[in-house]
N, C-alpha and C positions, 0 to 999 in steps of 0.2 A: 504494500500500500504506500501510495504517495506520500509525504509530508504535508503537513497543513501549515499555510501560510496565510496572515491576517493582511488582508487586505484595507484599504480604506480610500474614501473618497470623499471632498466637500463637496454638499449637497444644500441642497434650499426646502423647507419647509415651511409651510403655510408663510411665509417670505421672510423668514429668518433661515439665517446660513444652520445648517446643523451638519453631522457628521456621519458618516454611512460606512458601515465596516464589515465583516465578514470572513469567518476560517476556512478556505477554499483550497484545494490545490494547486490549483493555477489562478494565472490574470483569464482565462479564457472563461473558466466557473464562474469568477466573479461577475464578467460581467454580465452570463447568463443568471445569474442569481440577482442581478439589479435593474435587469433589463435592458440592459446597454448596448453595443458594439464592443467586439474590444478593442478596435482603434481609438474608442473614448476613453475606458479603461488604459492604457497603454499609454495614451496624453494626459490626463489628469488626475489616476490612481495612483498610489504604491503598495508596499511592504509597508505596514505599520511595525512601529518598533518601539513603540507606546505600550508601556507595562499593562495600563488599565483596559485599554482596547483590545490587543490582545486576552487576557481573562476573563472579560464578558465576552466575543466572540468564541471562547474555546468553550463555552459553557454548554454552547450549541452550533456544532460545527455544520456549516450547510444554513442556517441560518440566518438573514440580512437583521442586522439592528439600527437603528438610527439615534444619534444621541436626540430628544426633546431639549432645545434651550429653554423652552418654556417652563418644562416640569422640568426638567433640571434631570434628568434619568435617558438611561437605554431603553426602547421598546421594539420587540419582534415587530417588523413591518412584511417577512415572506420566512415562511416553514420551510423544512428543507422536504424537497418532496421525491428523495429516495427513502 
């Protein structure tokens, strides 16, 4: 099996910037798991190297989270659906 690597991407919610991350094996999962291309992925994602993004993300690998600035927290926004 692959290694899991956390992904992440700034994102816009309800028009605040938030933060969108995810334990994927590749850039190419991620960006099927955020709905993207991965020419977008590949220009404006990386490797998170972020201790806390990392640890919520590994909590549910396959999972997309988005930080809320509003609530101040991580929320499931996609399950992983294998």
């Amino acid at each position: 099996m692959r290694k899991l690597k956390v992904f992440g991407v700034n994102t816009f919610l309800l028009g605040d910037q938030a933060r969108t991350i995810a334990a994927v094996t590749s850039q190419k999962k991620f960006a099927e798991a955020i709905g993207t291309t991965l020419g977008y992925v590949q220009t404006y994602a990386c490797e998170t190297g972020n201790e806390g993004e990392i640890r919520v993300a590994l909590t549910h690998p396959g999972e997309v989270f988005v930080f809320c600035p509003t609530c101040n927290e991580w929320r499931v926004v996609a399950k992983n659906k294998a």
